[in-house]
N, C-alpha and C positions, 0 to 999 in steps of 0.2 A: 778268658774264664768261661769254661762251660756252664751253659744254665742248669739248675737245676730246678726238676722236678716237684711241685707241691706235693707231699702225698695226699691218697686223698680220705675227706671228712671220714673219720671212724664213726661209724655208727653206735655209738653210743648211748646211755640208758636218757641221758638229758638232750642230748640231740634230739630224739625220735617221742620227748616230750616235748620240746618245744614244735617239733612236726605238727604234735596232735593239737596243739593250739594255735596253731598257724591257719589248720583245716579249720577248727572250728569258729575261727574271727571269719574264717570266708565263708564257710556256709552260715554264716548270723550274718554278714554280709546279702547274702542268697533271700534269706530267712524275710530280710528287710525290706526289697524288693519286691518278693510273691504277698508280700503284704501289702505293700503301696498298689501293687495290680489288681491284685483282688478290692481293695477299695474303691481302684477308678473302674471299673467294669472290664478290667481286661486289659486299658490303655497304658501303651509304656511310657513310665515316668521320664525314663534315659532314653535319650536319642540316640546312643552309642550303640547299641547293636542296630538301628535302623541303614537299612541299605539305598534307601533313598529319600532320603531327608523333605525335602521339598515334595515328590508326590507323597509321601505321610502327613505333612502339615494341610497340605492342600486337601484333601482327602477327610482329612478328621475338620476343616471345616468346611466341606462340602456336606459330609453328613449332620453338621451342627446347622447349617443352614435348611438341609431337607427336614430335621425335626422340627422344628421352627415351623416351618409349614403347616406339617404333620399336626402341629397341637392345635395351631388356629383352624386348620381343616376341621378337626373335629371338635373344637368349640363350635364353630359357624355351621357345622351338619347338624349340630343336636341346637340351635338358631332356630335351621331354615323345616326342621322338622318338628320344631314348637309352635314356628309360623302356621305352617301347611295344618296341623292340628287345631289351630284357631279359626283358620279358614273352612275347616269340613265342616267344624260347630256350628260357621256361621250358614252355610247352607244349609245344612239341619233346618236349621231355624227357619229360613227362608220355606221349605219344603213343608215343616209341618203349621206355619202360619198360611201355607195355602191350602192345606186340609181343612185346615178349622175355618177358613174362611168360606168354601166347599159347605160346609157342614151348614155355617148360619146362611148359608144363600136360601141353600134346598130346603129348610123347616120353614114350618108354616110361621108367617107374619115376622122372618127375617128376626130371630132372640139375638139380642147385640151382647147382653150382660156376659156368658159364658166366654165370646170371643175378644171382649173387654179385657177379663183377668189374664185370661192367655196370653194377652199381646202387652199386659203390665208386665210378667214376668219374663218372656223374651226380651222387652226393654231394658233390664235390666242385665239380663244374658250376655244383649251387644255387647252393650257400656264394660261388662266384665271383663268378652274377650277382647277387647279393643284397647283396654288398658292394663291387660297386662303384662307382665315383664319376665325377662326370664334376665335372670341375676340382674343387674341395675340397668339393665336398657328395656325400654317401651317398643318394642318392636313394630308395632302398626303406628311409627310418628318421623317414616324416612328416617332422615341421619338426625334428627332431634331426639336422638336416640332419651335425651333428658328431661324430657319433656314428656307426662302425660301425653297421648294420646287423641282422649277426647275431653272436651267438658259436658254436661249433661245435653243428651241427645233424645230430651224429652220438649216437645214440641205441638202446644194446640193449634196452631196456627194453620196447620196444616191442610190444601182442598183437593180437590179430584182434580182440578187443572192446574195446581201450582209448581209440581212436582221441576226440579228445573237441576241440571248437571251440577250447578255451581252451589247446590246444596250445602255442599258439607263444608263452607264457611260458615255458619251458622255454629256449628260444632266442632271442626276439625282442630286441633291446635300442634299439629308438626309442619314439617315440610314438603314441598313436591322433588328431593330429590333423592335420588336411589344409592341404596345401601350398596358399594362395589368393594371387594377385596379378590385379593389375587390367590388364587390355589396352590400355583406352582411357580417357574418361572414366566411361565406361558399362556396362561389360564386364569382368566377376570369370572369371576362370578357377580350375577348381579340384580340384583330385586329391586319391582317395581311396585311391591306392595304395599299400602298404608290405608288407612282407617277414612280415606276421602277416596277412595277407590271407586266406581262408578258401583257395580255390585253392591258394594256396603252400603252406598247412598242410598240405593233405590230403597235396601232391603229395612232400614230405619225410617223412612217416608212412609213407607207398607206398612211399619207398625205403628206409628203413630196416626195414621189413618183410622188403624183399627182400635188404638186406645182413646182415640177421641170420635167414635160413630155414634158414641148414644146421642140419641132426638135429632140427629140429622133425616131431615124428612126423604132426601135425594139418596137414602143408603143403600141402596140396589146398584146405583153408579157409582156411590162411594168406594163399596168394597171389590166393587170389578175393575177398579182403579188398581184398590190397593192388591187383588188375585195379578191382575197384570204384572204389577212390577214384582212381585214374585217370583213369578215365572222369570220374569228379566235378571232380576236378581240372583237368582240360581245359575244360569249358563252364564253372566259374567264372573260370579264366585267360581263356580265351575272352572272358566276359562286361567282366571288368576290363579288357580292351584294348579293349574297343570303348568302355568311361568315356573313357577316354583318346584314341581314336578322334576323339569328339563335342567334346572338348575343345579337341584340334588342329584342329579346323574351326573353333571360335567364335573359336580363338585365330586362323588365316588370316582370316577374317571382317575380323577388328580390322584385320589387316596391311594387310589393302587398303584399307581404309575409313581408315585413318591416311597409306597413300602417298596417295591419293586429296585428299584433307585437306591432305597438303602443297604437291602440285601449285597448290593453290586458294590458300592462303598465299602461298606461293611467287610466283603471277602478279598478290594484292595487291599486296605487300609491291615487285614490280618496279614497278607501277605508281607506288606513293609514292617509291620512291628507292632502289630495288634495282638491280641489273643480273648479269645473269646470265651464268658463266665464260665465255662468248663473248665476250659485249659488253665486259668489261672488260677482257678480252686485246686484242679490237680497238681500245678505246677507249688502253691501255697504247702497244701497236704506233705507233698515230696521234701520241699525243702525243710517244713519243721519235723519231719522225721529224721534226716539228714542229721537235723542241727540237735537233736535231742542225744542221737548216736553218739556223736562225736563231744557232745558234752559231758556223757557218760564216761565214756572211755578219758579224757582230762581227766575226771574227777579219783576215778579210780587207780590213774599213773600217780596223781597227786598224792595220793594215797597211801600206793603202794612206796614212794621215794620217802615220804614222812619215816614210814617203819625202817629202810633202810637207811636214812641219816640218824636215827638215833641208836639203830643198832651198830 
């Protein structure tokens, strides 16, 4: 028996309706897609058109890892440039408590009152920058990050030969160890700043020298005590913000070398099956025109076969 032949599909008026709804279940198919893309920034939901599965996965968490960085980078930058802004204050301070000291030295019979209030309300200055906080951490209290700082660092007690490093037990209430996080994979940053720092000590000893000099009969040695550690005071502040200084570079260092990093990721990762907020806005745009066409045309076949089945 000879085979025969299927002839083939006539194109008919319901065949080439069911076409057009075939088209448009796939482009709302389509439709479905440039919308899940456009919602994850680009990223493809289906692995199926990806050409290499494993460097795509690898890759999208390599950049979820470099963001990760990226955020605490710039958490800990806008930190370590809170710090360093607390630390200029304190030399301020330090600089114009040896002015006014300058001042009461060289007037006649040594007037202690004016240099009194000034060194009241620097007192109060420290104590401010020293305990404050940028969002819930104490930053000048090492890793007690929960802990105040200081307790009051008002002090009569104070003489022109007492002055002694281990001071700032008296006041200090964090700890002696240093704040370290990582930048990158390869890159610690790390502060050794805190509120018992030899600079801050002197520079609280200086004022309390100078908040407690009325009726000291010895106050010409008094206050060239307190001029001294001033002076001292300022080039170890000094010296602690430039730690900090060198910090904030290695930390920028990292930033860019992680934007940099992602950028590189980033034009992997399109390669394997990314697409990037353009492309997937464009690609979105496209497909719901597509789907609006082709639903049009249904609605109007629809339409048009109503009239002809009743006719």
């Amino acid at each position: 028996m000879s085979s025969m032949l299927l002839p083939a599909p006539n194109p008919a008026y319901l065949t080439f309706q069911v076409n057009n709804r075939l088209t448009a279940l796939k482009l709302e198919k389509e439709y479905e897609l440039a919308t899940q893309e456009i919602t994850s920034g680009g990223r493809t939901v289906d692995y199926s058109d990806v050409s290499d599965v494993e460097l795509f996965v690898s890759q999208e968490v390599a950049l979820e890892a470099n963001g990760k960085y990226s955020d605490g980078d710039n958490y800990n930058m806008n930190r370590l440039k809170f710090m360093a802004a607390g630390i200029d204050g304190l030399r301020k301070i330090a600089t114009d408590l040896q002015q006014q000291i300058s001042m009461t030295t060289s007037a006649a019979g040594t007037p202690t009152a004016q240099l009194i209030n000034v060194a009241k309300g620097m007192q109060t200055q420290v104590y401010n920058i020293l305990n404050s906080s940028f969002g819930q951490e104490y930053l000048f209290s090492g890793t007690a990050t929960l802990a105040a700082s200081v307790s009051s660092i008002d002090d009569s007690g104070v003489t022109t030969g007492g002055f002694l490093p281990t001071y700032y037990t008296k006041y200090y209430q964090g700890n002696q160890d240093s704040i370290v996080f990582n930048a990158d994979q390869t890159t610690a940053i790390q502060t050794n700043i805190n509120a018992s720092n030899l600079g801050i000590t002197e520079l609280i000893y200086a004022i309390n020298l100078c908040v407690y000099a009325g009726g000291d009969p010895n106050i010409q040695a008094r206050l060239g005590t307190a001029n001294d550690l001033c002076n001292k005071a300022s080039q170890d502040i000094i010296s602690a913000n430039t730690d900090i200084q060198i910090q904030m570079k290695n930390l920028a260092n990292s930033q860019e070398g992680l934007l940099l990093d992602a950028q590189n990721l980033e034009e992997s990762i399109k390669a394997a099956g990314y697409k990037n907020p353009a492309e997937a806005l464009q690609d979105y745009i496209d497909a719901r025109t597509s789907l609006e066409i082709a639903q049009a045309i249904v609605t109007k076949n629809d339409y048009i076969l109503n009239l002809v089945e009743k006719i």
